[in-house]
Gaussian input, Z-matrix of N, CA and C with variables (Angstrom, degrees):
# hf/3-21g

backbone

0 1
 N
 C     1     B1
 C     2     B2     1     A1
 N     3     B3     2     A2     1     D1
 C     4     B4     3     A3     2     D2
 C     5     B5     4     A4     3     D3
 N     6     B6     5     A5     4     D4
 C     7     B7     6     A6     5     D5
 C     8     B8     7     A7     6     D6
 N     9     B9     8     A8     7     D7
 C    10    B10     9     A9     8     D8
 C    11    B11    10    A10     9     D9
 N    12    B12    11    A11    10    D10
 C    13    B13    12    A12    11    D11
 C    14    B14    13    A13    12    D12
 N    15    B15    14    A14    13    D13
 C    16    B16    15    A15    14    D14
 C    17    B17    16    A16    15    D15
 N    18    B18    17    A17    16    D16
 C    19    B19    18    A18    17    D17
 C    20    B20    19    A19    18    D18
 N    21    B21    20    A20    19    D19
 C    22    B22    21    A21    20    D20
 C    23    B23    22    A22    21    D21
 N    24    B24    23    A23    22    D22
 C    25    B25    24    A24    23    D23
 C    26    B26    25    A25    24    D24
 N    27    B27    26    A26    25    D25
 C    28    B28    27    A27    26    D26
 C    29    B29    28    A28    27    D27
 N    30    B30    29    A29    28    D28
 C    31    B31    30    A30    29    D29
 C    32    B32    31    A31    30    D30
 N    33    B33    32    A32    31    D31
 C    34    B34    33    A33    32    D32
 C    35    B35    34    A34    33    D33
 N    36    B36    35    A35    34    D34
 C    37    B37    36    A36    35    D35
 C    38    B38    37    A37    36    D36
 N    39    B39    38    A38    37    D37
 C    40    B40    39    A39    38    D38
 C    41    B41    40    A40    39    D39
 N    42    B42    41    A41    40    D40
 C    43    B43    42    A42    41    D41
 C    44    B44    43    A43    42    D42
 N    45    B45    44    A44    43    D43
 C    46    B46    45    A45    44    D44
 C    47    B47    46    A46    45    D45
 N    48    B48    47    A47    46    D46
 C    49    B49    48    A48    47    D47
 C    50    B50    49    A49    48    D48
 N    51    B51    50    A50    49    D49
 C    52    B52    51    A51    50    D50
 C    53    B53    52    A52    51    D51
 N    54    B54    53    A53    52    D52
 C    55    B55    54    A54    53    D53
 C    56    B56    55    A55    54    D54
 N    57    B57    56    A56    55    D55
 C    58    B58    57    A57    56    D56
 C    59    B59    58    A58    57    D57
 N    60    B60    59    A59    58    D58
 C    61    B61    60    A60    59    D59
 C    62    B62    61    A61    60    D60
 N    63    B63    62    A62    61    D61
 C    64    B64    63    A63    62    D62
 C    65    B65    64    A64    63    D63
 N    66    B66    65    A65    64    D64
 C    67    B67    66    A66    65    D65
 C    68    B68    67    A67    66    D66
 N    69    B69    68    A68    67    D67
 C    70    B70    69    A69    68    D68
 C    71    B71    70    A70    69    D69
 N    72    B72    71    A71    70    D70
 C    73    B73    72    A72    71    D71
 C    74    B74    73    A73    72    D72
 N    75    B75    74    A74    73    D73
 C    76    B76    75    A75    74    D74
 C    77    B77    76    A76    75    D75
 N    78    B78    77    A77    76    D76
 C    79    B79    78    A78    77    D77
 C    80    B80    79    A79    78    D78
 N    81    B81    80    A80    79    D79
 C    82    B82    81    A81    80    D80
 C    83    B83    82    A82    81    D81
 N    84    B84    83    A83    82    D82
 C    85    B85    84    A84    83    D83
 C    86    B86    85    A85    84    D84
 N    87    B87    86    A86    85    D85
 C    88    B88    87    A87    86    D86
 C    89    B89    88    A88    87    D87
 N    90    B90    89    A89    88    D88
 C    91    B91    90    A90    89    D89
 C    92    B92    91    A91    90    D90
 N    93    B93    92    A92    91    D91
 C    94    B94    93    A93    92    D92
 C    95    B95    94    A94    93    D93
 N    96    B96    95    A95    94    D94
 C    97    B97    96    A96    95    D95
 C    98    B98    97    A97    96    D96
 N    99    B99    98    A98    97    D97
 C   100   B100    99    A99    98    D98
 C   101   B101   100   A100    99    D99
 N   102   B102   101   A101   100   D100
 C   103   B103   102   A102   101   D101
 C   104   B104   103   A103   102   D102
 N   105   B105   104   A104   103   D103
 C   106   B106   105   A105   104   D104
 C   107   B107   106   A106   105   D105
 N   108   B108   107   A107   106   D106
 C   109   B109   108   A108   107   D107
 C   110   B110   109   A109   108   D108
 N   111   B111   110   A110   109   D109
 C   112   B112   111   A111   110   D110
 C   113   B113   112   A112   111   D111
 N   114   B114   113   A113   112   D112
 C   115   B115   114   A114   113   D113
 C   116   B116   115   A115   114   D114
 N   117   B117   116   A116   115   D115
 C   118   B118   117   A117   116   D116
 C   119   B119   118   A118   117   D117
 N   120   B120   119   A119   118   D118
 C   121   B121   120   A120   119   D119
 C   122   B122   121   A121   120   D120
 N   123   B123   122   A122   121   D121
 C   124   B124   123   A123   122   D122
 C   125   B125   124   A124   123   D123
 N   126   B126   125   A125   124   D124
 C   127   B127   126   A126   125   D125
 C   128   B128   127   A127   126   D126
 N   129   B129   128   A128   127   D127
 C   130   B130   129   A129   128   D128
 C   131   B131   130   A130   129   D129
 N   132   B132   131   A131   130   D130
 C   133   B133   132   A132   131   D131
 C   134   B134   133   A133   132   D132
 N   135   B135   134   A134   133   D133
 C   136   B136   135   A135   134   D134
 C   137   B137   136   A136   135   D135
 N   138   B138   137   A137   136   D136
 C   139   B139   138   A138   137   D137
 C   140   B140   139   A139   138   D138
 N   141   B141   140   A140   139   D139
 C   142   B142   141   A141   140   D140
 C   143   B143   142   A142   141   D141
 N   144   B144   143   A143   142   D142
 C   145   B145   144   A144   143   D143
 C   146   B146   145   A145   144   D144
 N   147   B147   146   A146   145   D145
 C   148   B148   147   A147   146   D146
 C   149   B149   148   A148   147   D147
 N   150   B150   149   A149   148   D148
 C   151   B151   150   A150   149   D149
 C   152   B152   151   A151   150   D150
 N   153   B153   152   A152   151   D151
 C   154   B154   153   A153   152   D152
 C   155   B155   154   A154   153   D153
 N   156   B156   155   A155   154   D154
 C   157   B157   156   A156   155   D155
 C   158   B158   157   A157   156   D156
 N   159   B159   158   A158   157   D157
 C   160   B160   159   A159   158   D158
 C   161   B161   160   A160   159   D159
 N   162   B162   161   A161   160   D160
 C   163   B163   162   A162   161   D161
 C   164   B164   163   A163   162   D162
 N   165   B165   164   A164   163   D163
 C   166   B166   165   A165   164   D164
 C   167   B167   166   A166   165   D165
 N   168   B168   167   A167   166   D166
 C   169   B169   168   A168   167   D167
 C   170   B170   169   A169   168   D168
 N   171   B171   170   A170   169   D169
 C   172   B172   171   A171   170   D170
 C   173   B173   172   A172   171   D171
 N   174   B174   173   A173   172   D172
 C   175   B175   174   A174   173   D173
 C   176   B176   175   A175   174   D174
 N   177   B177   176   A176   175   D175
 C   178   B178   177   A177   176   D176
 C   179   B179   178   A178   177   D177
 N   180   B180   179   A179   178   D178
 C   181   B181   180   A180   179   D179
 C   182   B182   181   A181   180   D180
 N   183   B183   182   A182   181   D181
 C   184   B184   183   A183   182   D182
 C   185   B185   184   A184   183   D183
 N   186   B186   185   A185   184   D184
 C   187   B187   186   A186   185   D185
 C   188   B188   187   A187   186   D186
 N   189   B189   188   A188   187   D187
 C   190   B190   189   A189   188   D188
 C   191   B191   190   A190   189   D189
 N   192   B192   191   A191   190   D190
 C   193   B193   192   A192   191   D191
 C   194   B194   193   A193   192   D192
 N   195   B195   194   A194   193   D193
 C   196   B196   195   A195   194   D194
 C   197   B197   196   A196   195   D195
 N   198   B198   197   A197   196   D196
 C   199   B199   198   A198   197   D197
 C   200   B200   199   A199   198   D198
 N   201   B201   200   A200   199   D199
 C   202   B202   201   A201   200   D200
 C   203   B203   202   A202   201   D201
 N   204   B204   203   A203   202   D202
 C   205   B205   204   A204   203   D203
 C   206   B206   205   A205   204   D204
 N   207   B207   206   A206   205   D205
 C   208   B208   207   A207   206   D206
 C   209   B209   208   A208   207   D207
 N   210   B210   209   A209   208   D208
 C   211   B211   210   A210   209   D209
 C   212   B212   211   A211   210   D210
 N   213   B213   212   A212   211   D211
 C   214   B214   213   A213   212   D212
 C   215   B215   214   A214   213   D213
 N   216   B216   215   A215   214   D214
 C   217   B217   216   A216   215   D215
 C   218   B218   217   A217   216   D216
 N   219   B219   218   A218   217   D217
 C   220   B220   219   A219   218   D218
 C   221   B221   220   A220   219   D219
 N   222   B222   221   A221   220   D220
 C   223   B223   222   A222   221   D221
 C   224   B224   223   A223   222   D222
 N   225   B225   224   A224   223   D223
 C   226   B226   225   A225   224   D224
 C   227   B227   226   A226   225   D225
 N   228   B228   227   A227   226   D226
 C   229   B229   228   A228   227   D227
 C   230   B230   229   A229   228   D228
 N   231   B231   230   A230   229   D229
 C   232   B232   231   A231   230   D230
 C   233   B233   232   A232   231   D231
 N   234   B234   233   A233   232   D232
 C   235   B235   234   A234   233   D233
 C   236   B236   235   A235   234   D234
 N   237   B237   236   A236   235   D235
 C   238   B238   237   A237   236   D236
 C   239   B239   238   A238   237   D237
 N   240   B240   239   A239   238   D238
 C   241   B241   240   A240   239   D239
 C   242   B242   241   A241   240   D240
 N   243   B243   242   A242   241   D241
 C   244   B244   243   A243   242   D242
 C   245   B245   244   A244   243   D243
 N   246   B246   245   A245   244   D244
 C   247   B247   246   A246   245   D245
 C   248   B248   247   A247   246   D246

   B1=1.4402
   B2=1.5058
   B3=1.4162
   B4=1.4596
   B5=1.6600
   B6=1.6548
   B7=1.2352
   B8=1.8798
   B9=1.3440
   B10=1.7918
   B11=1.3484
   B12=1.8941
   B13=1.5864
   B14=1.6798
   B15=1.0875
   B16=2.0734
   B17=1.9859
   B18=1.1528
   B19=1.1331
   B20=1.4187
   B21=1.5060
   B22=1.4766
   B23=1.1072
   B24=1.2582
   B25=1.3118
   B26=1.7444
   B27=1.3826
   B28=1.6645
   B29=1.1968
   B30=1.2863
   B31=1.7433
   B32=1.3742
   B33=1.1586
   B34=1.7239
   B35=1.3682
   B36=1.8962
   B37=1.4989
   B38=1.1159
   B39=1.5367
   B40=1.6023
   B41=1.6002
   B42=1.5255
   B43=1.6452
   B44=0.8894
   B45=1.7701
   B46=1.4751
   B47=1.3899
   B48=1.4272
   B49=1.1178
   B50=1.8818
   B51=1.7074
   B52=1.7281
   B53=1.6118
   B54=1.5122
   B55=1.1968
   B56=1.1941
   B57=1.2157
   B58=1.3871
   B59=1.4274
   B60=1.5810
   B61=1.7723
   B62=1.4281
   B63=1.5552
   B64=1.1189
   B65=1.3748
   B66=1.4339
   B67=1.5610
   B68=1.7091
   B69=1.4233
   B70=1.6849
   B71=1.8018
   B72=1.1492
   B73=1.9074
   B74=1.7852
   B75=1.0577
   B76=1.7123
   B77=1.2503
   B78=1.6244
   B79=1.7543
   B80=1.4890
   B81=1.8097
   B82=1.1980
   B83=1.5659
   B84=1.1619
   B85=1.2891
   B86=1.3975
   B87=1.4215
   B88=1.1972
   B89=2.1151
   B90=1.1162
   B91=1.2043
   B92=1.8161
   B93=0.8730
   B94=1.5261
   B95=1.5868
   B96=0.8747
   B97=1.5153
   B98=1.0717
   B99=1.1236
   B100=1.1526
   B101=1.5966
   B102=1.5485
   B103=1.2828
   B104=1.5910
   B105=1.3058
   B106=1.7185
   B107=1.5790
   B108=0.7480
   B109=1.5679
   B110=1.3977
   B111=1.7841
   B112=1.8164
   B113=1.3837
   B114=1.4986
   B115=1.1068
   B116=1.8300
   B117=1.2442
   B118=1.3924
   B119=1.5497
   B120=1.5415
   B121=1.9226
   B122=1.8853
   B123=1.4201
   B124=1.2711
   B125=1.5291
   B126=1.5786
   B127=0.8884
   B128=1.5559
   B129=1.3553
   B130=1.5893
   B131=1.4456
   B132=1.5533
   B133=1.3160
   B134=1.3456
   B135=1.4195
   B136=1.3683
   B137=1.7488
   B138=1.2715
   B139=1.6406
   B140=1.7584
   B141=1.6642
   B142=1.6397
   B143=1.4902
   B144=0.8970
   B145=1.7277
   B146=1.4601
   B147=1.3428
   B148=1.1934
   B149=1.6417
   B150=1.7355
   B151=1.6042
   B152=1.2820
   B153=0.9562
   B154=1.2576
   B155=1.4806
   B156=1.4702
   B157=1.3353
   B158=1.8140
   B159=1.6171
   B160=1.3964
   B161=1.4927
   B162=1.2899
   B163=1.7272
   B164=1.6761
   B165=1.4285
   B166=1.3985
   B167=1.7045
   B168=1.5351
   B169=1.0922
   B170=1.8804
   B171=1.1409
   B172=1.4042
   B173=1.4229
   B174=1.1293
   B175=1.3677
   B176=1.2742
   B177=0.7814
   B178=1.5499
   B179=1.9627
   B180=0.8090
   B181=1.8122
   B182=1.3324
   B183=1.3733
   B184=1.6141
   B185=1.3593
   B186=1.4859
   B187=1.2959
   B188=1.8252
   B189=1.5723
   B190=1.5380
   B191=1.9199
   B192=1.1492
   B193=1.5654
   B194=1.7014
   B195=0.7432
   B196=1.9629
   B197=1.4549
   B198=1.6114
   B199=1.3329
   B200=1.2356
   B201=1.3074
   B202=1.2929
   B203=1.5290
   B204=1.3359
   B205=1.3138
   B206=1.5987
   B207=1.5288
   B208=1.1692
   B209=1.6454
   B210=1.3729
   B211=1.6550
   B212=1.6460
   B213=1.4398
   B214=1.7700
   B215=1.2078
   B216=1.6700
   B217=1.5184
   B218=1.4718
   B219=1.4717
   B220=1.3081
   B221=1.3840
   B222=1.7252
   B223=1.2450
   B224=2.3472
   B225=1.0890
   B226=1.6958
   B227=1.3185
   B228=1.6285
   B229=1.1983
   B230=1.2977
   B231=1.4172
   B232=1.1926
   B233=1.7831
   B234=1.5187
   B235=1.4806
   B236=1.0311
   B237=1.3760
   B238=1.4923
   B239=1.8448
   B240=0.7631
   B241=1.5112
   B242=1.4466
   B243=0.9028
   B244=1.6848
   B245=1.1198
   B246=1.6908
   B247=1.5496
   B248=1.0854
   A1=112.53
   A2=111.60
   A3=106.81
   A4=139.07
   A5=91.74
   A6=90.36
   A7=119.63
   A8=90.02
   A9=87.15
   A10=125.93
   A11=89.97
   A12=86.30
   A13=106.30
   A14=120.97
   A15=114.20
   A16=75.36
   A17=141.32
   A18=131.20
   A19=115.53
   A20=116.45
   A21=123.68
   A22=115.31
   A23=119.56
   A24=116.39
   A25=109.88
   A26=94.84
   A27=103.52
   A28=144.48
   A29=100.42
   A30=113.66
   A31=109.53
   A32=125.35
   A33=121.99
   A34=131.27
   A35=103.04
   A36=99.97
   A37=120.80
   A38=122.80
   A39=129.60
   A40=86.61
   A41=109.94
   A42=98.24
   A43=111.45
   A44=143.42
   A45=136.22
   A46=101.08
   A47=141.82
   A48=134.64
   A49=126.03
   A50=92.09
   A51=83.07
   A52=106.69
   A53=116.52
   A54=103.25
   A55=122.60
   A56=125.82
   A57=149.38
   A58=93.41
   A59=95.58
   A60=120.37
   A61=112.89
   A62=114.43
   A63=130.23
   A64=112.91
   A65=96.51
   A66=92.29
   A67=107.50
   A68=113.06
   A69=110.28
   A70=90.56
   A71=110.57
   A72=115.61
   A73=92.51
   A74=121.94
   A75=134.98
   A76=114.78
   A77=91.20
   A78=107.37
   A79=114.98
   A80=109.70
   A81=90.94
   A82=101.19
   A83=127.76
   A84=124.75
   A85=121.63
   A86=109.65
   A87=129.10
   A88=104.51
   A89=98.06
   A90=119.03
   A91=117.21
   A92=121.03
   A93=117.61
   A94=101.30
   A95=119.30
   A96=110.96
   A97=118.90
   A98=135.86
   A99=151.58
   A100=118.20
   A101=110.60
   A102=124.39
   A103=107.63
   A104=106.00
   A105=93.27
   A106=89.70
   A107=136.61
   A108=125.60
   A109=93.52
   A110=101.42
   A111=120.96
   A112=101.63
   A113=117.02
   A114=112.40
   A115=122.19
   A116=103.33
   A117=98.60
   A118=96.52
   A119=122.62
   A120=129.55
   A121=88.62
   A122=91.96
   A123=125.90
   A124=121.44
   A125=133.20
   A126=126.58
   A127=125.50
   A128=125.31
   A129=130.67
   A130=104.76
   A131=124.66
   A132=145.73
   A133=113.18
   A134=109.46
   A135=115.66
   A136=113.99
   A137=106.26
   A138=114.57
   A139=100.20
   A140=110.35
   A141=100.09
   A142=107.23
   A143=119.85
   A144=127.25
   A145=90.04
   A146=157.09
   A147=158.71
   A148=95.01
   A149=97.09
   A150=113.44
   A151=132.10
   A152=140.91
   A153=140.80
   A154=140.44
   A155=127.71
   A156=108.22
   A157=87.45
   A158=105.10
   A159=110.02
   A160=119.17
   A161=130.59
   A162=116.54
   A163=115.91
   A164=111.35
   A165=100.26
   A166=97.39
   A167=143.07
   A168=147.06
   A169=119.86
   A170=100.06
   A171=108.78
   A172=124.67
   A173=137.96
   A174=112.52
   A175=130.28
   A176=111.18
   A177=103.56
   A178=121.08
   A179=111.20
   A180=103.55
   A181=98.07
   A182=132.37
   A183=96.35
   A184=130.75
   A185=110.22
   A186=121.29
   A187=120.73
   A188=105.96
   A189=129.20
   A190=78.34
   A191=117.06
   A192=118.44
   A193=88.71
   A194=122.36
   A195=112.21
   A196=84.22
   A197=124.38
   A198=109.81
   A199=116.06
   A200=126.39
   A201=129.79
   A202=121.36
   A203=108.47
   A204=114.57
   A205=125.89
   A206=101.93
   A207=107.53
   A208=116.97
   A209=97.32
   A210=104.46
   A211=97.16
   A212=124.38
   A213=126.59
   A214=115.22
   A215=115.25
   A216=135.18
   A217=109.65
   A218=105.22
   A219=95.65
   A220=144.07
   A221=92.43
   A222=101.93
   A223=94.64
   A224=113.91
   A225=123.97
   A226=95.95
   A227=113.14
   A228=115.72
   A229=150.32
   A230=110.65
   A231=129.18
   A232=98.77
   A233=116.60
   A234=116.41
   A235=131.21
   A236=121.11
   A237=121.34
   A238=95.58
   A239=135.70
   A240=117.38
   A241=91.25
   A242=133.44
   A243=132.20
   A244=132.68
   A245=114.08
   A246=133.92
   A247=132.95
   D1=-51.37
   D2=160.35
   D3=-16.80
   D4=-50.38
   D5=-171.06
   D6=-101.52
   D7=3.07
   D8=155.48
   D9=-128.60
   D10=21.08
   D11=146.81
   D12=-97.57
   D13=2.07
   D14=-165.50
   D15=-107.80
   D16=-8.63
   D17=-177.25
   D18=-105.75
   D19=-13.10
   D20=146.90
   D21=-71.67
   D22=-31.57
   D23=-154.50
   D24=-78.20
   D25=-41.31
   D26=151.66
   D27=-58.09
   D28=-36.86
   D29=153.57
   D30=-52.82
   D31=-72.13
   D32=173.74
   D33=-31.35
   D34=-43.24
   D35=168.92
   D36=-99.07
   D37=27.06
   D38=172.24
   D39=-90.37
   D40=-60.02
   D41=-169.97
   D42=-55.19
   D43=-48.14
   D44=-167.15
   D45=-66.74
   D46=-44.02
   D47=167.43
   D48=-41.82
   D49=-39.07
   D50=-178.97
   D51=-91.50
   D52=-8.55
   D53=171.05
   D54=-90.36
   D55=16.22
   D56=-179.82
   D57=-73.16
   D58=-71.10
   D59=-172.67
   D60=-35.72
   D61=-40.87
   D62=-174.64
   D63=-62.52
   D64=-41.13
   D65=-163.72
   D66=-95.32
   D67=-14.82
   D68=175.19
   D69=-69.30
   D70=-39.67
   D71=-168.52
   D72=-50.60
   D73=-60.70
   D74=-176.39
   D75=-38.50
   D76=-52.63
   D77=-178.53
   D78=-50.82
   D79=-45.41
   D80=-156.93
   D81=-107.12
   D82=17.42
   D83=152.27
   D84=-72.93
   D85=-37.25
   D86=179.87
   D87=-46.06
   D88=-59.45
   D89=171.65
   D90=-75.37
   D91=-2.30
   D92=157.21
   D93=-92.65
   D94=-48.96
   D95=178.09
   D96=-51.86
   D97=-68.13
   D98=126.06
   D99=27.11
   D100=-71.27
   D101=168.32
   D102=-57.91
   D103=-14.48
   D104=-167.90
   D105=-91.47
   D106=-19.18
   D107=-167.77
   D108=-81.19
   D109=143.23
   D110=151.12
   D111=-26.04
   D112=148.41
   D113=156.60
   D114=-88.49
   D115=22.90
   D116=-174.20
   D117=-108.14
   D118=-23.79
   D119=-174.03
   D120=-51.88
   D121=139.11
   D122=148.94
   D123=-66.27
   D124=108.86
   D125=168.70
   D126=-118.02
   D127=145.55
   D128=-177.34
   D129=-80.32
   D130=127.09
   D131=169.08
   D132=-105.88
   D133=116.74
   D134=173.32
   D135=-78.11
   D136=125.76
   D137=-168.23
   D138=-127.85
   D139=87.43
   D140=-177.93
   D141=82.10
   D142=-126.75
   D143=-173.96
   D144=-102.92
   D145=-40.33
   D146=-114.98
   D147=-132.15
   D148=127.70
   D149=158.66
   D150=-91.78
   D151=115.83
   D152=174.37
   D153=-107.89
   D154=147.52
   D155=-149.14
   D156=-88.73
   D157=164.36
   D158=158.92
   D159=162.35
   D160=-178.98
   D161=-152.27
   D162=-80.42
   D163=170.38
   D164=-173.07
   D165=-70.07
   D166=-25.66
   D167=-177.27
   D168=-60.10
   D169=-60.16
   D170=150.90
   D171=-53.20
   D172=-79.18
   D173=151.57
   D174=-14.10
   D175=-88.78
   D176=-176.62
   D177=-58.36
   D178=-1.67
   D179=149.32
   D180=-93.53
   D181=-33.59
   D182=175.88
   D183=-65.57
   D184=-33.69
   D185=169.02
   D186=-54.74
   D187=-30.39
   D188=-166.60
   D189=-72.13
   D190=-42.26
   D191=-146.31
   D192=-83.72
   D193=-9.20
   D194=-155.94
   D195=-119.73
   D196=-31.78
   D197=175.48
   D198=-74.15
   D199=-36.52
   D200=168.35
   D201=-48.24
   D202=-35.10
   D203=179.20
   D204=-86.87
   D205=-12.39
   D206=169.48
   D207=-73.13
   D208=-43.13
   D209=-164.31
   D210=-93.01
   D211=11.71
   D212=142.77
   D213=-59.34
   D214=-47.97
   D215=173.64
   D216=-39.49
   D217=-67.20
   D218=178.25
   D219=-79.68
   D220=-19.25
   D221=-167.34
   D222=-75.35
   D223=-8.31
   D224=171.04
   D225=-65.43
   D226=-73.47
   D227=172.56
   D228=-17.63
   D229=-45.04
   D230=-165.89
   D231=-100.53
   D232=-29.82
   D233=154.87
   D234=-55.33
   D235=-58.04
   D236=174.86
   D237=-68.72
   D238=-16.93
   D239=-164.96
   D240=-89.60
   D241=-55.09
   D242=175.79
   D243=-46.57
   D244=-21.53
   D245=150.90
   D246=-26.08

């Protein structure tokens, strides 16, 4: 039993790991686009369920901020996993 629970358990952090991937991948498209816009366009930020209006500059440090925090995730991850 042990060992397909330590063999789920790896399964679980393969998926949280690639959905990690997914979401630094999101981040930084998010933010190339982003860069392509005027800096004067109005853009909608999703906050929770809720959009909100606001600049391409702002946006994109929030996006800078969530990407950063994603690849903290892993970069933890990939420490303790190497342990």
């Amino acid at each position: 039993m042990a060992t397909s629970s330590s063999s789920s358990s790896t399964a679980n952090n393969i998926d949280y790991i690639k959905s990690l991937y997914k979401e630094i991948n999101s981040h930084e498209v998010s933010l190339a686009e982003l860069s392509a816009l005027p800096s004067s366009r109005k853009v909608y930020q999703k906050n929770g369920t809720i959009f909100f209006r606001t600049n391409v500059q702002q946006a994109a440090v929030s996006e800078q901020k969530q990407l950063d925090t994603a690849k903290a995730k892993l970069q933890k991850l990939n420490l303790s996993g190497g342990s």
